[in-house]
N, C-alpha and C positions, 0 to 999 in steps of 0.2 A: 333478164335480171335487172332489178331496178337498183340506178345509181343517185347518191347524192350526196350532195356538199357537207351536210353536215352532220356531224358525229352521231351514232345513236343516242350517245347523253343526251345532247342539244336536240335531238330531235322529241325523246321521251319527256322534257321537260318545258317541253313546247306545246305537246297534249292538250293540258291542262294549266289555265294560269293558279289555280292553285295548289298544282304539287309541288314539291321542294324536293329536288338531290341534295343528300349533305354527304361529307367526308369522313369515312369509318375508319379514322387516325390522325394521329398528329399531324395539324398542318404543317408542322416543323418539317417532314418527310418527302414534300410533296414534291421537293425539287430533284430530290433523288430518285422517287418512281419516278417523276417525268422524264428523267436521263435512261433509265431504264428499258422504259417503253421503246423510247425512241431507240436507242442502241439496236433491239432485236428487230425492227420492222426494217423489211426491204428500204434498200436506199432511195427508189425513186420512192416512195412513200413518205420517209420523214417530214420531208417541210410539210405538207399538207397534217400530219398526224400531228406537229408541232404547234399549228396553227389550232388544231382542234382542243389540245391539252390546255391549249394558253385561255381558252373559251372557259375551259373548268375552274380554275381559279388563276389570276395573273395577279403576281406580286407588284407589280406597277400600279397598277391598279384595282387594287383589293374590295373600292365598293362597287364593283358593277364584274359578279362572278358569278358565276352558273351555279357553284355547290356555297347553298346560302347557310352553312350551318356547319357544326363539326361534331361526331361523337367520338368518345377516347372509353379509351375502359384500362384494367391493368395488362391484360394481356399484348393491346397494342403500342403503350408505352415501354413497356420491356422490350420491343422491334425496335425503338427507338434508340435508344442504349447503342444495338447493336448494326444499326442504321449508320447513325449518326454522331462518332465515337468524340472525332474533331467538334463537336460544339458540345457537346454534354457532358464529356468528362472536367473539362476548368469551372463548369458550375458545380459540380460533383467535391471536385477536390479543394475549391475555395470552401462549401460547405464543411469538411473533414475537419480543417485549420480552422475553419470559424468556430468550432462547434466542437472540441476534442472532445464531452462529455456526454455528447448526447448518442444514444446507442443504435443502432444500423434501423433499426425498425423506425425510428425517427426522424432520422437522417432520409430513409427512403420518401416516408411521407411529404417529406420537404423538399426531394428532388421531383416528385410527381407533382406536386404545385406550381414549383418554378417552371418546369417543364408546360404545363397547362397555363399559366400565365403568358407565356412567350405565346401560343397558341391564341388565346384569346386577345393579345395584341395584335395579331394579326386580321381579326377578324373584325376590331374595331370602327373602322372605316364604314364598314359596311352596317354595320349595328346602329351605327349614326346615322347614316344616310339614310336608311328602309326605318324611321323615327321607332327604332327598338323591334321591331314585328321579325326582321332576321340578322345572324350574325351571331350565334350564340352557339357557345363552345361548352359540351356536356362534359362534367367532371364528376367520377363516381366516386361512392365513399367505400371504406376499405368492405369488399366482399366477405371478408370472415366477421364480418359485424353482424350479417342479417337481420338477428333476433335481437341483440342489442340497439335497443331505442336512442340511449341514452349514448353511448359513444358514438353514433352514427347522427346523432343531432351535432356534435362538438364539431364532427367531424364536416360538416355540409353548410353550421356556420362559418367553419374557417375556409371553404372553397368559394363561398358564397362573397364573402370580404376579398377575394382576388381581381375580380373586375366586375361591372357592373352587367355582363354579357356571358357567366358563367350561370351553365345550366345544372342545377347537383342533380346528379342521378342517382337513384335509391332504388334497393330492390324489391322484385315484387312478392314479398314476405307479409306478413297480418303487419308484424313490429315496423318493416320496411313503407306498407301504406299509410299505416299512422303518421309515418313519417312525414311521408307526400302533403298528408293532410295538414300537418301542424306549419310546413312551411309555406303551404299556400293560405293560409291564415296570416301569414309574416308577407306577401305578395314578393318572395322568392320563388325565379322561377323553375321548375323539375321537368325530370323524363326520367320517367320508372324505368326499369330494366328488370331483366329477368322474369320479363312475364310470355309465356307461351301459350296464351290461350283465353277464348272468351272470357270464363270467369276469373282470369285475373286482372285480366282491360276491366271489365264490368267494373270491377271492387277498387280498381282506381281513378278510374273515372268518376264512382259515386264519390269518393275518399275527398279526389280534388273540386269537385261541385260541392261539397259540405263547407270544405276549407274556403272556397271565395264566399262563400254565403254567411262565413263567421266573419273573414275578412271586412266585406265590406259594410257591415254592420259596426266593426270599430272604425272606417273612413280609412282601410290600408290602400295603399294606392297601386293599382294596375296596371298603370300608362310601359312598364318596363316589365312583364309578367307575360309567362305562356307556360305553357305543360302539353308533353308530347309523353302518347303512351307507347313503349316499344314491345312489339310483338316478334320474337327471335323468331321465324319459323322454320327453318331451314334446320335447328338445334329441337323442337318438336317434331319434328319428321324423321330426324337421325337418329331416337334412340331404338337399342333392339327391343325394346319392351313392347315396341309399334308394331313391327315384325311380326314378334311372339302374339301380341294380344289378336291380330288377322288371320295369325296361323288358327289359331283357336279355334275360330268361328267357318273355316275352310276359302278363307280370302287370299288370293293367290297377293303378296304385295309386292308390288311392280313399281318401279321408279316414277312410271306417270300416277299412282295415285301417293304415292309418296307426295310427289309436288301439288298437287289439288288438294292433297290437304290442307299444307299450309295456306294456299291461296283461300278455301274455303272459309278461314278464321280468319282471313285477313278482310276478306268480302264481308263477311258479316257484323265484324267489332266497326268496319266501317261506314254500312250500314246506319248500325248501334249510335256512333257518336256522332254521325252527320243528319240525327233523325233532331229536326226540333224541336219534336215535344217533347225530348231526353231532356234538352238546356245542358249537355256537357260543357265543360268548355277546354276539352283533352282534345288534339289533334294526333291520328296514328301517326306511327313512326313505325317501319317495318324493317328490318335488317336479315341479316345472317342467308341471305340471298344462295341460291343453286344456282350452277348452270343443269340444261335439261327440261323434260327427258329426251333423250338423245342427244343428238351430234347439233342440232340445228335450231335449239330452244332452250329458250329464258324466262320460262314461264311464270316463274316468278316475281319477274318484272313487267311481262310480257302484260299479261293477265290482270293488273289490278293498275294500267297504265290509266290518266286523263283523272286520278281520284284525287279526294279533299285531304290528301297527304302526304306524307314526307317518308320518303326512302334514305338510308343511310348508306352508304356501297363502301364495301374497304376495294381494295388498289387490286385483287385479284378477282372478284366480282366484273370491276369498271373492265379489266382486261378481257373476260371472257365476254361480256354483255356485247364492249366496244366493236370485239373482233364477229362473234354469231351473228351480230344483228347490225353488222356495217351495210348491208345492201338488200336488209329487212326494214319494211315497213311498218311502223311504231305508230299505233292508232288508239285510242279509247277504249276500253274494255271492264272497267270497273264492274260495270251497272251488266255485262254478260253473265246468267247465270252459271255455275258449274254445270258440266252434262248431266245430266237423269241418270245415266249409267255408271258412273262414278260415284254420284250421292251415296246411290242404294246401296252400293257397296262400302261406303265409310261409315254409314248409319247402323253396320252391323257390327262395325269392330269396336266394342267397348272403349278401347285407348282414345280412340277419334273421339266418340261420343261424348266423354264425361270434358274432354275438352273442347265441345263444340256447342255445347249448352251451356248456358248465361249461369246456372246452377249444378252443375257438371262436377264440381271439387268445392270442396267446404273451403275456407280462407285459410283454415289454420294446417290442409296440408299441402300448399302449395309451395311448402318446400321440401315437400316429401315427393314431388312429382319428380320424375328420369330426369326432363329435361333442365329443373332446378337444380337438382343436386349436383349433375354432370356440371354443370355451367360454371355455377357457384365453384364448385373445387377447382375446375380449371384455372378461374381467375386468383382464387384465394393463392395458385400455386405462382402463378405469375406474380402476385406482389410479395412473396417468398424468394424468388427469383431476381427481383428489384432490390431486396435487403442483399442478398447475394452479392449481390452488383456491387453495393455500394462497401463490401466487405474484403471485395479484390479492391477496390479502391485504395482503400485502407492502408492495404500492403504497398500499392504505391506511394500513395504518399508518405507512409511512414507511421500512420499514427495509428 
């Protein structure tokens, strides 16, 4: 069994000089999963796992960190609350006192800012350093807006004015692309969310190629500008409609093609935007990561290692990957095609299909698709959860 010094992160991001690990949560948190980690690992183990953690980001020195980026959403600001009780409730409760009139729903959105500000100061260092290319902290606008154009623009200028290193993420809805588009005409920079699949990459990647092509025709400026398309796929492989739709057609579905699917849309939207006669100028963004199939893979990550992209990992990912693939070798695989034997078998399941071709779902129902609606409501319930919060507060302090 082969041994070595440095972490699977550091090794996976070594592949490739242009992929990027980012952090799927508040950097606010990081101090605590690292206490975390270390607590459960064998004792001769810590200092060494210590030393590896401190490789992934080090508060001491912030611009020279392995995870060059940060995505947040509402659901992992809500862990935060319950994380991190000691630093969020006195911003919380000066908010109450400052603000007696303003109603929970308002209040929340102003503790999720404050919260992403602190976040994006962190990150600053590095944003400087790397002259704007990384360091950029994604802040989404409120999930129950989708279809709403108009308060989700209100909403993306006000995150967008919190630091100059705040990424607004918007979802991948027809109303949510316009969106993308209208701010990359304004040379603010996005990462779509909620996209599972070819033809919603496709349609935001055209969306944000229109937008710099109107841009730079009024002289907007680029020098502090990027856009990252996120493809959840681990949330398109989850729902049972995938199940059902292979059960259909007599396809046994089995966890390993479970995971090749997603990989399969990842390979190809990547592909798709690193081809340059496209001229995109969206770089993938992949998340919502499996371990598997089986005991001994991460194929996930395994499978689309050494690419023109950026992975996102939250803190149970990094734990699984860290631990599977400690004394696995981490090599280049992007450009591997899927097996023969697998294709044939996705190519027959409708579900796969219609999200596997570039024209596979019309724009106007991909929020009608499992994996957006599931998504979408999850999150919507999380910043329901965040008003919550800020409702127990209340009772504290009195008002």
């Amino acid at each position: 069994m082969s041994t070595f010094t440095k972490s699977a992160m550091q090794r996976l991001a070594e592949v490739s000089g242009d992929f990027e690990a980012w952090w799927d949560s508040s950097p606010l948190i990081f101090k605590v999963w690292t206490k975390s980690m270390i607590a459960k690992a064998p004792e001769k183990d810590r200092p060494e796992l210590e030393k590896q953690l401190k490789v992934l980001f080090d508060y001491d020195n912030p611009a020279s960190t392995l995870f060059c980026g940060v995505t947040t959403n509402p659901r992992l600001t809500r862990k935060v609350l319950d994380l991190i009780p000691e630093e969020v409730n006195p911003i919380i409760d000066k908010m109450i006192k400052d603000n007696p009139v303003k109603d929970n729903a308002k209040l929340a959105w102003k503790l999720y800012k404050a919260i992403t500000e602190k976040g994006a100061q962190l990150y600053t260092p590095l944003f400087e350093k790397s002259k704007y290319t990384k360091g950029y902290v994604s802040a989404q606008v409120d999930p129950r807006l989708v279809t709403d154009v108009k308060e989700m623009l209100w909403q993306a200028l006000e995150l967008q004015k919190i630091a100059p290193n705040i990424m607004v993420k918007c979802p991948g809805s027809k109303e949510g692309i316009y969106l993308l588009q209208t701010l990359t005409t304004l040379g603010i920079p996005t990462n779509s969310t909620l996209v599972f699949n070819v033809p919603g990459a496709m349609q935001v990647a055209k969306a944000v190629k229109r937008g710099c092509e109107i841009g730079k025709v009024w002289g907007v400026d680029y020098s502090q500008w990027r856009s990252v398309i996120t493809i959840m796929i681990g949330r398109f492989e989850g729902r049972p409609q995938f199940a059902q739709s292979a059960e259909s057609v007599g396809i046994e579905f089995t966890e390993e093609l479970a995971r090749w699917a997603g990989i399969a849309i990842a390979k190809k939207v990547h592909g798709l935007l690193n081809d340059p006669r496209n001229e995109y100028k969206s770089k993938l963004l992949l998340c919502s990561a499996r371990p598997g199939p089986g005991q001994g893979n991460v194929y996930h990550i395994e499978k689309v290692a050494g690419g023109n992209l950026v992975y996102t990992l939250n803190p149970e990912i990094i734990d699984d990957f860290m631990r599977i693939c400690a004394c696995k070798d981490i090599y280049s695989q992007i450009n591997d095609a899927v097996p023969e034997d697998i294709m044939v078998k996705l190519l027959k399941i409708p579900y796969f299909v219609e999200g596997y071709e570039e024209d596979g779902i019309a724009i106007e129902d991909f929020v009608n698709h499992p994996s957006f609606v599931y998504t979408r409501d999850e999150f919507s319930g999380s910043m329901k959860e965040i008003e919550e919060y800020v409702e127990g507060r209340r009772k504290v302090v009195g008002r």
